[in-house]
PDB file of N, CA, C and O in Angstrom:
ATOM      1  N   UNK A   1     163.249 -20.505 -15.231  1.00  0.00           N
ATOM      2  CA  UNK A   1     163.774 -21.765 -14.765  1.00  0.00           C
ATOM      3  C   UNK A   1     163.632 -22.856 -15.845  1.00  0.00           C
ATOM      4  O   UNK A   1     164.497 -23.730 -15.891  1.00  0.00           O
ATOM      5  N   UNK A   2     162.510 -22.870 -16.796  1.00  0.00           N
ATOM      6  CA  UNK A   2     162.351 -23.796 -17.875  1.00  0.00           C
ATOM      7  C   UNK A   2     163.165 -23.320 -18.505  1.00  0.00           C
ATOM      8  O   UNK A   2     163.767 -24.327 -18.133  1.00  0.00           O
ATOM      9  N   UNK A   3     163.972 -22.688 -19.226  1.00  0.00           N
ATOM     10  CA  UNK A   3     164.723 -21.693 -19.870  1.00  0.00           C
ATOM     11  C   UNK A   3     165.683 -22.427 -19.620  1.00  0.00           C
ATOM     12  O   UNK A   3     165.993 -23.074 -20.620  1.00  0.00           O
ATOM     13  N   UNK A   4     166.649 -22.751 -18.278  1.00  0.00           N
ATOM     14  CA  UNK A   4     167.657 -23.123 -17.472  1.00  0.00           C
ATOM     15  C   UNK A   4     167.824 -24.510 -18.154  1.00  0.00           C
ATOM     16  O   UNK A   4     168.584 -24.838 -19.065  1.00  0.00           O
ATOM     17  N   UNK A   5     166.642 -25.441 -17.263  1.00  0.00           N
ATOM     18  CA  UNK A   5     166.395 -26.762 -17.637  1.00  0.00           C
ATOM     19  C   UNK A   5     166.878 -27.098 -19.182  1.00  0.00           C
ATOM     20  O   UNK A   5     167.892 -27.746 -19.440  1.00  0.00           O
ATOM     21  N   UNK A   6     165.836 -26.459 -20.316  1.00  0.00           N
ATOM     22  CA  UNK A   6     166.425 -26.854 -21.351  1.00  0.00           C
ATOM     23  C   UNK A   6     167.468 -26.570 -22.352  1.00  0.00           C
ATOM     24  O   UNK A   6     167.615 -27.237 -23.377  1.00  0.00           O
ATOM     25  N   UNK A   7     168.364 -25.306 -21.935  1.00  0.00           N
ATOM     26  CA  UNK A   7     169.621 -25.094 -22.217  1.00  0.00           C
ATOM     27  C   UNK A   7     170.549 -25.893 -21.930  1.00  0.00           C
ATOM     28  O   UNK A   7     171.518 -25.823 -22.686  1.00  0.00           O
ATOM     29  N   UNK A   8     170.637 -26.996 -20.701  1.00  0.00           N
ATOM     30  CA  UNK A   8     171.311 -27.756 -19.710  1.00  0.00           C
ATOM     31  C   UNK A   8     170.924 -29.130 -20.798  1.00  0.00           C
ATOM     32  O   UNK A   8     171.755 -29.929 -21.229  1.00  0.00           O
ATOM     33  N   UNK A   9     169.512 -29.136 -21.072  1.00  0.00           N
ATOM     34  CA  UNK A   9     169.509 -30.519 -22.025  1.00  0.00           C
ATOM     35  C   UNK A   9     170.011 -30.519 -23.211  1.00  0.00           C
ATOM     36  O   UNK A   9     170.736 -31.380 -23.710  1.00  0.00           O
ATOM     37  N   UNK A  10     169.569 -29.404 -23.743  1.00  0.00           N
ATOM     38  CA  UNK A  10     170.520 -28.801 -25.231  1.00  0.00           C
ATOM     39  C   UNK A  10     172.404 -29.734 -25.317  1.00  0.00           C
ATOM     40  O   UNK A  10     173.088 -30.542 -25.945  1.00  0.00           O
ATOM     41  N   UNK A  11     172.372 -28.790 -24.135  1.00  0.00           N
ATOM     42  CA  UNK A  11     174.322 -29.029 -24.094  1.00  0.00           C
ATOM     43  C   UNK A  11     174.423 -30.586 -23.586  1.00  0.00           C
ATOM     44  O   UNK A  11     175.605 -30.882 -23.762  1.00  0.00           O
ATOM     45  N   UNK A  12     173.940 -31.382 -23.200  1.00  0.00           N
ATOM     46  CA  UNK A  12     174.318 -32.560 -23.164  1.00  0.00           C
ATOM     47  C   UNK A  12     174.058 -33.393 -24.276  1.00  0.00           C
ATOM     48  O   UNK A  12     174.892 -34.191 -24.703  1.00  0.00           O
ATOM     49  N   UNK A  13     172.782 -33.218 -24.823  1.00  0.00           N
ATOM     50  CA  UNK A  13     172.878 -34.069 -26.074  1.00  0.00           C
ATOM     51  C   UNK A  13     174.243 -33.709 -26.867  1.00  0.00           C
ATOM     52  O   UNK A  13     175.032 -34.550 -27.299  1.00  0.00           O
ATOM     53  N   UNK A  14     174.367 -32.391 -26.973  1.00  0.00           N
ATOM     54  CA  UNK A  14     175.432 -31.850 -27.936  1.00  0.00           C
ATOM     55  C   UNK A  14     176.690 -32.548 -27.496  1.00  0.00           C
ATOM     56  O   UNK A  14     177.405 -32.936 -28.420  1.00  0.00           O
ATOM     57  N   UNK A  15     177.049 -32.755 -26.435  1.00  0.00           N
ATOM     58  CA  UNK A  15     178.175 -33.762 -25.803  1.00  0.00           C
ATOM     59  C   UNK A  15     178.129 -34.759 -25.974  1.00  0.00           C
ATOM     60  O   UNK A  15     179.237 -35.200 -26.278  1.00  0.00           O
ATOM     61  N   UNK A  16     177.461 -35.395 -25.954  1.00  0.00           N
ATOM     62  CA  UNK A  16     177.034 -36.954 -26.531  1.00  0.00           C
ATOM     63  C   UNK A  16     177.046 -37.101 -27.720  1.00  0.00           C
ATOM     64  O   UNK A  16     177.192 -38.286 -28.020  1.00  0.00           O
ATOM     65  N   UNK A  17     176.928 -36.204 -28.849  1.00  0.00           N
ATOM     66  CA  UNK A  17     177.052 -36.160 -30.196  1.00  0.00           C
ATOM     67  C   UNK A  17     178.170 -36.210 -30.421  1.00  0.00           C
ATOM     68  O   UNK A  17     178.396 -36.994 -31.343  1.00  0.00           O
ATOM     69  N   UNK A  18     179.207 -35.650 -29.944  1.00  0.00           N
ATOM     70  CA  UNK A  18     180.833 -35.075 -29.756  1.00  0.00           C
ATOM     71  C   UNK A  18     181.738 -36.639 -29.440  1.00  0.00           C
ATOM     72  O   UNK A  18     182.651 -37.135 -30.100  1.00  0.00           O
ATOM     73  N   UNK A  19     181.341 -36.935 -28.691  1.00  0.00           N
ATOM     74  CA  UNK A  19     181.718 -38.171 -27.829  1.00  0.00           C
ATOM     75  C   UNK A  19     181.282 -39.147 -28.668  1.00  0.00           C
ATOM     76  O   UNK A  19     182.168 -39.460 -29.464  1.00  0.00           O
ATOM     77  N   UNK A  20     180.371 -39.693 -28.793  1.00  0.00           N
ATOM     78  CA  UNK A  20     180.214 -40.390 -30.331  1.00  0.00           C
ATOM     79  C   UNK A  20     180.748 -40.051 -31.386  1.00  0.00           C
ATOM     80  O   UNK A  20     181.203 -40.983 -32.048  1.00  0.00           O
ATOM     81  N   UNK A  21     180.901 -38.699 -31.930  1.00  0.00           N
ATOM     82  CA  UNK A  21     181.802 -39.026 -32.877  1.00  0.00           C
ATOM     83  C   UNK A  21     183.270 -38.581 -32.915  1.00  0.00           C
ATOM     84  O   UNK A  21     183.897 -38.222 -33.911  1.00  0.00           O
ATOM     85  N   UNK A  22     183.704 -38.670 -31.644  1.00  0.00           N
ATOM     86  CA  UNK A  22     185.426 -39.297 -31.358  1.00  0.00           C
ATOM     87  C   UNK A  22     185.538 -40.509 -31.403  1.00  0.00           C
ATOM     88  O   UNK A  22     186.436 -41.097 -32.004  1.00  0.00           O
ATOM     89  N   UNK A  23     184.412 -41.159 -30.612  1.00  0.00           N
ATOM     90  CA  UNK A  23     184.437 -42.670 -30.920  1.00  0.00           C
ATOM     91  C   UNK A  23     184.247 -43.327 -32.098  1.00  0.00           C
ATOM     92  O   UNK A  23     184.949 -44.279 -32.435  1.00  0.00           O
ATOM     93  N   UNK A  24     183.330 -42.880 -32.763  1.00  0.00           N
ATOM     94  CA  UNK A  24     183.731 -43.639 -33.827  1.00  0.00           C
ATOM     95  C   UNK A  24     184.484 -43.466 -35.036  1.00  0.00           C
ATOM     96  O   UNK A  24     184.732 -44.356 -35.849  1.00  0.00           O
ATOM     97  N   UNK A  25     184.886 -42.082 -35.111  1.00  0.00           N
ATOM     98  CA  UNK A  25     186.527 -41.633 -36.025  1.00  0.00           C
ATOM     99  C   UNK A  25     188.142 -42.513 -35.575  1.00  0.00           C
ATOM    100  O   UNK A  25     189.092 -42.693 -36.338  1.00  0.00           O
ATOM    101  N   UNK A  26     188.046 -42.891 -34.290  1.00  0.00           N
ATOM    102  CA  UNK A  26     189.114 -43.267 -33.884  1.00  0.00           C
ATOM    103  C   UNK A  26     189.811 -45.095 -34.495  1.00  0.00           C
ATOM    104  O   UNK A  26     190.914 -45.451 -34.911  1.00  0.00           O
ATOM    105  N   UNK A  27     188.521 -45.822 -34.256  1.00  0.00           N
ATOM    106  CA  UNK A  27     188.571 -46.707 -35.239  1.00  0.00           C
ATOM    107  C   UNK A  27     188.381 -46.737 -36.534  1.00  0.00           C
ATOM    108  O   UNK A  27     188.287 -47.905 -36.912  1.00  0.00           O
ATOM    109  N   UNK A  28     188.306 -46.157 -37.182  1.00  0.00           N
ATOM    110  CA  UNK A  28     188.227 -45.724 -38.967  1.00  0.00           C
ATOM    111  C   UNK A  28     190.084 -45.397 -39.391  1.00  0.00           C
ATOM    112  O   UNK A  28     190.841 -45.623 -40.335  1.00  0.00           O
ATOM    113  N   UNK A  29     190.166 -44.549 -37.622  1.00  0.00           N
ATOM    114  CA  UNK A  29     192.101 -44.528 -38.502  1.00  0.00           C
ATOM    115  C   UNK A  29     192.656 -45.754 -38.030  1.00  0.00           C
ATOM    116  O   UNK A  29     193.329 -46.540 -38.697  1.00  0.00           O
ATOM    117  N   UNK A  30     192.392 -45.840 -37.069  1.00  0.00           N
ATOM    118  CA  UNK A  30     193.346 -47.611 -37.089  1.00  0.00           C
ATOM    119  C   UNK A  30     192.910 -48.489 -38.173  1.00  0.00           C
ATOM    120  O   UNK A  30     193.574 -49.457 -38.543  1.00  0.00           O
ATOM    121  N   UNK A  31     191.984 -48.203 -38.591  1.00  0.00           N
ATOM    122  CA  UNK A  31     191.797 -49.331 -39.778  1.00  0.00           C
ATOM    123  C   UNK A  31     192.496 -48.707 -40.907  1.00  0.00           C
ATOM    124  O   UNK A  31     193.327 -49.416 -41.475  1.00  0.00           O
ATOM    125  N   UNK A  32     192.328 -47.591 -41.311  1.00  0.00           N
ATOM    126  CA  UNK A  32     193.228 -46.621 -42.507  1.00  0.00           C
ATOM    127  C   UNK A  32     195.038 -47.246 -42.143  1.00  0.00           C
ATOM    128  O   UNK A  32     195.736 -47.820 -42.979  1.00  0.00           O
ATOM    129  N   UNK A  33     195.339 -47.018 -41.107  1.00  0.00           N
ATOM    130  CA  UNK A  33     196.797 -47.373 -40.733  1.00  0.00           C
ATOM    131  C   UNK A  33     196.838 -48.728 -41.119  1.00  0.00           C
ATOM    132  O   UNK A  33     197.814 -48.962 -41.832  1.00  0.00           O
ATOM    133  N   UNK A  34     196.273 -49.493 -40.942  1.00  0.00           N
ATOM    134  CA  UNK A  34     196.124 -51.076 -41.032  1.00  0.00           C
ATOM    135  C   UNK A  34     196.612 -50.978 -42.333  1.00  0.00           C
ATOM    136  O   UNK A  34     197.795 -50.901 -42.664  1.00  0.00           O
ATOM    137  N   UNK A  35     195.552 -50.985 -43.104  1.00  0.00           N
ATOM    138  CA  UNK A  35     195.283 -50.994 -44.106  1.00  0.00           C
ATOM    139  C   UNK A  35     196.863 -50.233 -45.107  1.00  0.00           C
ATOM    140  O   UNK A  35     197.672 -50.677 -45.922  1.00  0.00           O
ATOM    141  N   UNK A  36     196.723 -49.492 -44.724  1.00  0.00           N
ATOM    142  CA  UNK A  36     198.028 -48.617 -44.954  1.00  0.00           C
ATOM    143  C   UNK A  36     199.574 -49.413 -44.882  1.00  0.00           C
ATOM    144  O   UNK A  36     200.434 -48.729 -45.436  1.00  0.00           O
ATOM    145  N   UNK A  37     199.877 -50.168 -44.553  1.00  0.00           N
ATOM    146  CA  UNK A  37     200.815 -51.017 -44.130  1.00  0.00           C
ATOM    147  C   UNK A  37     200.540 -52.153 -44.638  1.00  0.00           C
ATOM    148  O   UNK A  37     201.404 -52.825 -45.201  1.00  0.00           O
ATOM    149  N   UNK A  38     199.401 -52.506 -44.525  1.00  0.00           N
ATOM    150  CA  UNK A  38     199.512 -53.800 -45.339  1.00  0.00           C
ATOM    151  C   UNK A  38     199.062 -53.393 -46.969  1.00  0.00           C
ATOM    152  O   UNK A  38     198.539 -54.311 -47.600  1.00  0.00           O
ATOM    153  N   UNK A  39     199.164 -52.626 -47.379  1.00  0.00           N
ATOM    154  CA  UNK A  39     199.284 -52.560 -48.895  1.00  0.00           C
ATOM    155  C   UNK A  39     200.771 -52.254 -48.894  1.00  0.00           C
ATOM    156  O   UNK A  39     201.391 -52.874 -49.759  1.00  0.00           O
ATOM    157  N   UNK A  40     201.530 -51.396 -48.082  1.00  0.00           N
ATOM    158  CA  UNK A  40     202.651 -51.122 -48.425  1.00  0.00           C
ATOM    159  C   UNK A  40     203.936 -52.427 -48.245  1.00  0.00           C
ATOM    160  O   UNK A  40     205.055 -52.339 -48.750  1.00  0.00           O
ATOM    161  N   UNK A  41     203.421 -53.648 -47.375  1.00  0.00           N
ATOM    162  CA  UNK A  41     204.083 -54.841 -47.353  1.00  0.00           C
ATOM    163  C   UNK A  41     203.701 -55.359 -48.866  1.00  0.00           C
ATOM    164  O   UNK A  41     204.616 -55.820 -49.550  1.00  0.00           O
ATOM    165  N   UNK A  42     202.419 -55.297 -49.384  1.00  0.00           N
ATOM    166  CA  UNK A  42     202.191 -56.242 -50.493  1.00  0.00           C
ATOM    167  C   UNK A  42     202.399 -55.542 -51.817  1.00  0.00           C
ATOM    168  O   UNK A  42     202.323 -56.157 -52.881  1.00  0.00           O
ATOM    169  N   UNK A  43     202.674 -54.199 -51.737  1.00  0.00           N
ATOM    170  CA  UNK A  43     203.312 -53.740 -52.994  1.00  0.00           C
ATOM    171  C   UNK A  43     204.465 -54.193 -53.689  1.00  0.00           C
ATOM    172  O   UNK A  43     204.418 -54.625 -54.841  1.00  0.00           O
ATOM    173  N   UNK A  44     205.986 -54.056 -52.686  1.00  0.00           N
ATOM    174  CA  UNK A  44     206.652 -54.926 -53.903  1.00  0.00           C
ATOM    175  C   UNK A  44     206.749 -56.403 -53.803  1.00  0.00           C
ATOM    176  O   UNK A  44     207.250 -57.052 -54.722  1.00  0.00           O
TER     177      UNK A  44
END
């Protein structure tokens, strides 16, 4: 049953790791896109 318990805690941290880092990849490309566009307005 301890066995159970901490396999069950295992996999949630591991989800929470996952989930954090969707979250914070997702704003890194909107800023890349940003960014992306506004060099391509100020190029010529």
């Amino acid at each position: 049953m301890a066995m159970m318990m901490n396999s069950g805690g295992g996999r949630g941290r591991r989800g929470r790791r996952r989930q954090m880092a969707d979250i914070n990849v997702t704003p890194m490309v909107d800023v890349m896109l940003v960014l992306l566009v506004v060099f391509m307005i100020t190029a010529p």
